[in-house]
DOTORGU-824302 format. One line per 2 residues: for each residue x, y, z of C-alpha. Coordinates in Angstrom, 2 decimals, m for minus. Layout:
residues N
X,Y,Z ~ ...;
end
This chain:
residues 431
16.12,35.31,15.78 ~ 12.86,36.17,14.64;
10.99,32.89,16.88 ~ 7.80,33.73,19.16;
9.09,32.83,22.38 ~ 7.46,31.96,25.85;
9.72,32.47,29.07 ~ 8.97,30.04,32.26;
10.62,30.51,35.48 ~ 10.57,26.59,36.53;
9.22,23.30,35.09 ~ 6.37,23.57,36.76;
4.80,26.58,34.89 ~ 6.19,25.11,31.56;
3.73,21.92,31.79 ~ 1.35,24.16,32.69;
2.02,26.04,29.70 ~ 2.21,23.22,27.75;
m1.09,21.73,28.73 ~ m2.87,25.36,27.54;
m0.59,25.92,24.46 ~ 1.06,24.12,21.30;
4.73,24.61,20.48 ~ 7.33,23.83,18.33;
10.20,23.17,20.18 ~ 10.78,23.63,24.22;
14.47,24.16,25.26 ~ 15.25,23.30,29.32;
17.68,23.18,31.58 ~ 18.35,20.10,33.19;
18.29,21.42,37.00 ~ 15.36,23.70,37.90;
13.18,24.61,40.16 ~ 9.13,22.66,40.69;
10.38,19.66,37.50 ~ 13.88,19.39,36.27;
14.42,19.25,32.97 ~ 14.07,15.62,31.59;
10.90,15.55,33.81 ~ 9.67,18.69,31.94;
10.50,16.66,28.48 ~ 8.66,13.71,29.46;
5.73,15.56,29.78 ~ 5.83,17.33,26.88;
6.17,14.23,24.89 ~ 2.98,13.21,26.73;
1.35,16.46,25.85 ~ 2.14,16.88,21.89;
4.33,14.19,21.04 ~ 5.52,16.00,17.65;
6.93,19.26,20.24 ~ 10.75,19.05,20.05;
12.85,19.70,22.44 ~ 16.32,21.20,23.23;
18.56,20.47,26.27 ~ 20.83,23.10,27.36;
23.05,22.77,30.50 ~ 26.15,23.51,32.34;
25.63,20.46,34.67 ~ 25.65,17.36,32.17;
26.44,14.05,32.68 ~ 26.49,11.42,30.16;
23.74,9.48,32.58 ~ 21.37,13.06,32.15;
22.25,13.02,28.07 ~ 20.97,9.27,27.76;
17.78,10.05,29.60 ~ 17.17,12.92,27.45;
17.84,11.10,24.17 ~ 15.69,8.45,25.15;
12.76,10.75,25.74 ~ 12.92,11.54,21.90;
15.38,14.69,22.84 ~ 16.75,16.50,19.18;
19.79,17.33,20.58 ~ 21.51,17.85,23.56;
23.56,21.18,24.57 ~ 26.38,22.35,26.93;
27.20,25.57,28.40 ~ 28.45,27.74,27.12;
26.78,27.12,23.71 ~ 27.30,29.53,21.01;
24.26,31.31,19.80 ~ 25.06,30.53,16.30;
24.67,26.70,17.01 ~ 21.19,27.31,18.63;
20.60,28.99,15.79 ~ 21.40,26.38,13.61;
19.51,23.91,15.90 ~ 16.40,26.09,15.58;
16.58,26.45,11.99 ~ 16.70,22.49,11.76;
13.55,21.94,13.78 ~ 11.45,23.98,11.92;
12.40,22.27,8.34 ~ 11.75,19.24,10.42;
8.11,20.69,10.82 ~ 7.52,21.46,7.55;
8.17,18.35,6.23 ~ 6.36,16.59,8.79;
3.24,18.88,8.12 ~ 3.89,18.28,4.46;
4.08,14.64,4.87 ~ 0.70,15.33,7.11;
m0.90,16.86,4.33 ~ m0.22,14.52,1.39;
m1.75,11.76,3.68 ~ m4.57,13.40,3.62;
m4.93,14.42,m0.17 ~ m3.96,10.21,m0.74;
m6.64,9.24,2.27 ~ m9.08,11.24,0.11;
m8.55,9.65,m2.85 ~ m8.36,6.27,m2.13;
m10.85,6.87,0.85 ~ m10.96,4.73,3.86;
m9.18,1.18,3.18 ~ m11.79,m1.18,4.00;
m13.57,m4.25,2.59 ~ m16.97,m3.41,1.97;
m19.92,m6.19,1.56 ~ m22.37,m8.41,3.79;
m22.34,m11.66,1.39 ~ m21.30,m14.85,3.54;
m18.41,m15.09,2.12 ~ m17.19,m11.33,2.28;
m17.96,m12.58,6.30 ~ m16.08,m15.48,6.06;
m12.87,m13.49,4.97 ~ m13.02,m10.45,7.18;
m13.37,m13.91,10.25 ~ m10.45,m15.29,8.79;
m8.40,m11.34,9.08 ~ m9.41,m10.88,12.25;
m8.18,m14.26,13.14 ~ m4.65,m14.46,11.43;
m3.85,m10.43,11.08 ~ m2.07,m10.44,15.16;
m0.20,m13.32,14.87 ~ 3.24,m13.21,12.94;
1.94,m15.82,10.10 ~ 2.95,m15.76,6.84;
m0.69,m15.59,5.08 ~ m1.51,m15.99,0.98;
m4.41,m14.22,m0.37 ~ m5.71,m16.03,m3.80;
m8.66,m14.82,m5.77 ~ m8.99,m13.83,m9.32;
m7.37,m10.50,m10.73 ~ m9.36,m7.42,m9.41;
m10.88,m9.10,m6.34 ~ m8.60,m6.84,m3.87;
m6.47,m9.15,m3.14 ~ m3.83,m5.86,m1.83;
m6.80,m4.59,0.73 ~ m6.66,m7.47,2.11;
m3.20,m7.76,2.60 ~ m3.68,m4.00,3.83;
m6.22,m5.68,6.24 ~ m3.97,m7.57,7.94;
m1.16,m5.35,8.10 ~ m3.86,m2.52,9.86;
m5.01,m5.16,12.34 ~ m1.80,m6.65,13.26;
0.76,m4.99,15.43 ~ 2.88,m3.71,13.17;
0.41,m1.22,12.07 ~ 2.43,1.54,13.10;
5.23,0.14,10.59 ~ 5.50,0.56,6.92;
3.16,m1.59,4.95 ~ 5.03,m1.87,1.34;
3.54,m3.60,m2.01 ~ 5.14,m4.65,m4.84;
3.48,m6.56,m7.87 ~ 6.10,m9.28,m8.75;
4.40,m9.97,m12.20 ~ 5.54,m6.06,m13.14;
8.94,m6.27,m12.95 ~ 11.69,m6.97,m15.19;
13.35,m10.30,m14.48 ~ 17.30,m9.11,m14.19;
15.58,m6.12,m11.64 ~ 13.55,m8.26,m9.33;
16.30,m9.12,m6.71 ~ 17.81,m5.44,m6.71;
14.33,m4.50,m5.72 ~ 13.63,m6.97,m3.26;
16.89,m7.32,m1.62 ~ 18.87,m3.77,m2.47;
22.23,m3.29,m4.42 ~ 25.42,m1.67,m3.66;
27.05,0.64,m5.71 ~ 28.51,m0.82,m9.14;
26.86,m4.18,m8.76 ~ 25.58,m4.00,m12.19;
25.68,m1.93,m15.34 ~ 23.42,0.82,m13.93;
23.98,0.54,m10.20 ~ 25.15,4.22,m9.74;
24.43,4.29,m5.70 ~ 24.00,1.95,m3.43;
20.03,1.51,m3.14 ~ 17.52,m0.51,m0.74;
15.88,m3.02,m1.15 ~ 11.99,m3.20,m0.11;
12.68,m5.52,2.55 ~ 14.75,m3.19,4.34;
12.28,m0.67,3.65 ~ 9.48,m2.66,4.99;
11.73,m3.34,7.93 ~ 9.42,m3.85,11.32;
6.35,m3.93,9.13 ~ 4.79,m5.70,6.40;
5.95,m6.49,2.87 ~ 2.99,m7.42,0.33;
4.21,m9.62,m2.31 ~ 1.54,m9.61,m5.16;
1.47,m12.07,m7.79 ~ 4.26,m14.04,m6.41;
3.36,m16.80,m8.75 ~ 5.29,m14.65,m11.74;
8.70,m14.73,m9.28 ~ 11.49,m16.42,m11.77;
12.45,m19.87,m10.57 ~ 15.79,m18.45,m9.50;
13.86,m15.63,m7.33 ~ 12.09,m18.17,m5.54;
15.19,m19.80,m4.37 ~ 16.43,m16.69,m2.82;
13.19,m15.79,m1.48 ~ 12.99,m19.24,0.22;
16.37,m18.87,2.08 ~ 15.24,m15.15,3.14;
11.60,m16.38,4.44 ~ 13.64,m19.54,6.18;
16.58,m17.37,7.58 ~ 15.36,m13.33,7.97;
18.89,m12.48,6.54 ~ 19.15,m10.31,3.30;
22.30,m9.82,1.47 ~ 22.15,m6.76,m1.21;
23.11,m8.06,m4.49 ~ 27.09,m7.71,m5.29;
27.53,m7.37,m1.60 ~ 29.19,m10.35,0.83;
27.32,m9.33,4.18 ~ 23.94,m10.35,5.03;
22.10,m8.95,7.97 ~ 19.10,m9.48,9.06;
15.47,m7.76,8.73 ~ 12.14,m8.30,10.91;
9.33,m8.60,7.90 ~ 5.76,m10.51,7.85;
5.22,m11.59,4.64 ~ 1.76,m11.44,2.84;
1.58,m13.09,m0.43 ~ m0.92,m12.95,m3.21;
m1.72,m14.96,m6.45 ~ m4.74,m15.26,m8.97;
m2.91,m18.76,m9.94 ~ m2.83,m22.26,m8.75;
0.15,m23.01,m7.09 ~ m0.55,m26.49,m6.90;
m0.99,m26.38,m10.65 ~ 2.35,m24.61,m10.96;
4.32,m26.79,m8.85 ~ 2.88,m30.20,m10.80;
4.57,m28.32,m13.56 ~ 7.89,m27.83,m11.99;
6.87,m23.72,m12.56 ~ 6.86,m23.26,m8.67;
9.23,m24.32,m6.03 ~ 7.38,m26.69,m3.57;
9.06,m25.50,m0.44 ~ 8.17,m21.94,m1.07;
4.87,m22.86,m2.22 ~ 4.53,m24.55,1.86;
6.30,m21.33,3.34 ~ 4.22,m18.82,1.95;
1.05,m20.84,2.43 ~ 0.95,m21.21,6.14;
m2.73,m19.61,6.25 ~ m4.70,m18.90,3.24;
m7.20,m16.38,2.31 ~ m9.74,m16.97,m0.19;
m11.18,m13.83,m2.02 ~ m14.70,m14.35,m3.66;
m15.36,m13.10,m7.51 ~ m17.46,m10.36,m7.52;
m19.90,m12.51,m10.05 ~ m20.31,m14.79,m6.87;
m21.23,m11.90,m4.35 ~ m23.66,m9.94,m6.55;
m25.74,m8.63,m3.71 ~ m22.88,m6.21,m2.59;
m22.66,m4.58,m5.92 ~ m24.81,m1.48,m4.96;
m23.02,m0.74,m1.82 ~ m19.79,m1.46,m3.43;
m20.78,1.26,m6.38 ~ m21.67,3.70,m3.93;
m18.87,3.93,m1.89 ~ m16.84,4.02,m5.34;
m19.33,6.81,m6.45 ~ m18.21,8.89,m3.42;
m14.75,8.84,m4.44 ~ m15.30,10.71,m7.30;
m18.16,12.67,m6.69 ~ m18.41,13.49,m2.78;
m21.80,14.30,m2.72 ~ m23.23,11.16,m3.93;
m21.06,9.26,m0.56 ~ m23.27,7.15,1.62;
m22.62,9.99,4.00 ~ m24.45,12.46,1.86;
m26.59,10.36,m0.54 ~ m28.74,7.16,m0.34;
m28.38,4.48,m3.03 ~ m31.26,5.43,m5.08;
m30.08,9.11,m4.72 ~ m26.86,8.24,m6.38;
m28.20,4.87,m8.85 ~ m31.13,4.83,m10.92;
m32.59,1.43,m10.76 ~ m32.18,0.54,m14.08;
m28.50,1.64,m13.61 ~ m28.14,m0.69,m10.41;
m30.03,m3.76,m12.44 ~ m27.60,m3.34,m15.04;
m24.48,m3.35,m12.74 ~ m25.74,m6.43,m11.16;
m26.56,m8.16,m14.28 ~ m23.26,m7.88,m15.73;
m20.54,m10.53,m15.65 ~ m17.43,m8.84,m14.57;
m14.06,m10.41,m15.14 ~ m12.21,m8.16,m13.79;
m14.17,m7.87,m10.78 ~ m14.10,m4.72,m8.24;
m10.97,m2.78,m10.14 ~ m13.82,m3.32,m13.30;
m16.32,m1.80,m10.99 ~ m14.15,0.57,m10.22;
m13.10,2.18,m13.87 ~ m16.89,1.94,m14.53;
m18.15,4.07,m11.94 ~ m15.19,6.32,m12.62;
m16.48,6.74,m16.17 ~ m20.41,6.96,m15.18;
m19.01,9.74,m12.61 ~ m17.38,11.85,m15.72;
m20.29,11.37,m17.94 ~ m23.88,11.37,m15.87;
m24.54,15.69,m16.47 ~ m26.28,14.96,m12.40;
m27.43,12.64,m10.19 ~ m28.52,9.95,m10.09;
m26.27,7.73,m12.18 ~ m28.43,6.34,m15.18;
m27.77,2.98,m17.35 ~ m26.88,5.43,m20.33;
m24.04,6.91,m18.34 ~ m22.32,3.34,m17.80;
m19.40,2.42,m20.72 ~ m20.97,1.30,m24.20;
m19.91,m2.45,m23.96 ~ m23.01,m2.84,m21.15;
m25.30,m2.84,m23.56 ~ m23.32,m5.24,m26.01;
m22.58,m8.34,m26.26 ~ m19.19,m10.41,m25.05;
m16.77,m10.54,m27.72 ~ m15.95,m13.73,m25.90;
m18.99,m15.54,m25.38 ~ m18.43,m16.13,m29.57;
m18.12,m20.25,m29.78 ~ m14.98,m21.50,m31.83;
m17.56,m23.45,m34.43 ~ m19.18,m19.82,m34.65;
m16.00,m17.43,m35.43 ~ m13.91,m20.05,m37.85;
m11.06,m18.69,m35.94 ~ m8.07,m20.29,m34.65;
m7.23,m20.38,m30.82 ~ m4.68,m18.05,m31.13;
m6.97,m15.98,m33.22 ~ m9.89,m15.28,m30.71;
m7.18,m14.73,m27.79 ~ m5.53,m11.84,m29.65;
m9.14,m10.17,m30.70 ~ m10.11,m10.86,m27.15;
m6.99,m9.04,m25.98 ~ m7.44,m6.00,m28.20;
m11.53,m5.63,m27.26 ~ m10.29,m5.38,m23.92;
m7.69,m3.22,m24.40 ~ m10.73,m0.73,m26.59;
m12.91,m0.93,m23.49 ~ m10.35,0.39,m21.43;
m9.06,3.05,m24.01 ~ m5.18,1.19,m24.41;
m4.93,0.86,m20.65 ~ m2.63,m2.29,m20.60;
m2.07,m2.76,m16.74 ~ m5.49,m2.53,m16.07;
m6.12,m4.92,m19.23 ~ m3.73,m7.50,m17.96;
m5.26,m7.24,m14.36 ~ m8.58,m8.07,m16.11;
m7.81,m10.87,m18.67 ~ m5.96,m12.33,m15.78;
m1.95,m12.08,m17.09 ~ 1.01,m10.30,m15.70;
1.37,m7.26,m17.81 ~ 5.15,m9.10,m19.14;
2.85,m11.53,m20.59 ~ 0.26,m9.32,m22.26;
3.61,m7.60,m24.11 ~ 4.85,m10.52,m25.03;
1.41,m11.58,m27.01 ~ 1.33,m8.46,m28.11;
4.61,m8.15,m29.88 ~ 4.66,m11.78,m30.97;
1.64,m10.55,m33.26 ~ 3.17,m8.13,m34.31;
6.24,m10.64,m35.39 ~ 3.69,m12.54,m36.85;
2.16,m10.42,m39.24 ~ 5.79,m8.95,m40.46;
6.68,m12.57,m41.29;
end
């Protein structure tokens, strides 16, 4: 069949074997001499846990099948066996091993990218929240991350997902604020097939997918009142029903919640349900404005430096290797309202335009070195409210070339909202 094969005359050689050599797939007999066959297994699964392995026997018993499958076994054979089904077998664990080592590889390409998830900065209060992590992340509490947009508010959910144990498990995010209202439940919960204009296949929802691990709810204070109601009986019950279907059943899910908004504020104004505001809130996280914690700025630049450019990495570079001083006073002295994902587009844009290291002040976006369209008093513009929130919209939108999600995250709105402005203007003007 074309496979590089290595014979063994008894179990015995074949750990041996194993504990020299990597293979793809072992098959064994049950009864042999030196280690039967499920012992064999077991050991192989101890050895290179991604090995599969075949069982093929004439002396089977549904006892010796169950012991195998429980070892991880891919299938399970009985003489006589037709070549053509080994075949077929064989042919089925090496697709499983190149998507495996394709699934292997794109983790790496993403881990390079985003780089290590961690939460980088010595302030006291970066040391108060990584306490407070540690702490909460191995119990099964429901915890609620609030800071302002940009503060990274999702690595620390990611935080306590890593440190808990379900790291193994899925860790899923979804930003609540992003999605269309009649959508939200079909992605939370699932749908079955014809439940709506649409629904062309039944489809999970991301608490199923997050099943055993962690779902991340960002900006749950956007959640439509409705929404909340059904996410209230789901946090209170761990039963999902898809929507158009009868049956619920039930899901194992620690919920992490996140919010730039008051929820006190919202539920004085009947805009948040006070029950769900108690569920979600069992242990709070508080994330500090990067404005507040201005001493971490150089480290913080540097490790975002080394995303784009490797060679400037703290590994490779020190700080004034990568900054110029001037470039690092300027960082610090700026106000940043949108915090570290500001940071981040600004080092991403001193990256493409410094011609070498280190990183100098003229590299950093033009609107450093002017002033805040915003810091303009009312008295001084003559301008209606509505006036200086629209040209404070569009200057943000020109200082991150159009980029409306990222210009929502900074002005502090769900990106629903920033449309909504934006097309009432444009109502506006037509009338």
């Amino acid at each position: 069949m074309g496979h590089n094969v290595t014979v063994c005359p008894d179990g015995t050689t074949a750990v041996s074997v194993l504990e020299k050599d990597t293979f793809d797939c072992v098959i064994v007999d049950l009864d042999m001499p030196g280690l039967n066959g499920i012992e064999v297994i077991r050991r192989t699964k101890e050895l290179s846990p991604t090995t599969e392995a075949i069982v093929l026997t004439g002396k089977g018993s549904t006892d010796s099948a169950v012991d195998a499958l429980r070892l991880g076994t891919f299938e399970y054979l009985q003489k006589p066996c037709k070549l053509v089904d080994l075949k077929m077998l064989l042919q089925q664990v090496a697709l499983r091993r190149e998507l495996n080592n394709k699934i292997y590889s794109l983790q790496l390409r993403l881990d390079r990218v985003e780089g290590e998830p961690k939460m980088i900065g010595n302030h006291r209060s970066m040391q108060r929240v990584r306490a407070l992590i540690e702490k909460v992340a191995p119990t099964e509490s429901t915890v609620l991350v609030v800071g302002e947009t940009g503060t990274g508010k999702e690595l620390a959910a990611r935080a306590v997902h890593d440190q808990s144990n379900r790291s193994d498990n899925p860790f899923v995010a979804i930003n609540c604020g992003a999605l269309p209202e009649n959508l939200i439940e079909s992605e939370l919960f699932g749908h079955r097939k014809g439940a709506f204009t649409g629904a062309a296949e039944q489809r999970k929802g991301l608490f199923e997918v997050a099943n055993g691990g962690t779902l991340f709810l960002d900006e749950i204070g956007e959640l439509p009142k409705a929404t909340q109601s059904t996410l209230l009986r789901v946090l209170e019950s761990g039963e999902i029903r898809r929507v158009g279907d009868s049956e619920a059943f039930q899901v194992d899910v620690r919920i992490v919640c996140a919010t730039h908004r008051n929820l006190h504020n919202m539920v004085a104004d009947g805009d948040f349900r006070q029950d769900l505001m108690y569920r979600i809130n069992t242990f709070e996280v508080q994330l500090p404005a990067l404005r507040d914690r201005v001493e971490d700025i150089p480290e913080l630049a540097h490790h975002l430096l080394g995303r784009h450019r490797p060679e400037a990495s703290p590994e490779n570079r020190s700080l004034l290797q990568a900054f110029d001083p001037n470039a690092l006073k300027t960082l610090q002295s700026h106000h940043w309202p949108g915090n570290i994902r500001e940071l981040a587009n600004v080092i991403e844009h001193a990256s493409i335009l410094c011609d070498g290291l280190p990183v100098k002040a003229n590299d950093l976006p033009k609107y450093f070195s002017q002033p805040s369209s915003t810091s303009l008093s009312v008295a001084a513009t003559g301008k209606s409210l509505r006036e200086i929130e629209m040209a404070t919209i569009h200057a943000t939108l020109d200082s991150l070339n159009g980029n409306k999600t990222a210009a929502a995250q900074q002005l502090g709105i769900s990106l629903k909202t920033l449309y909504n402005k934006l097309n009432s203007e444009v109502i506006n003007r037509v009338a």
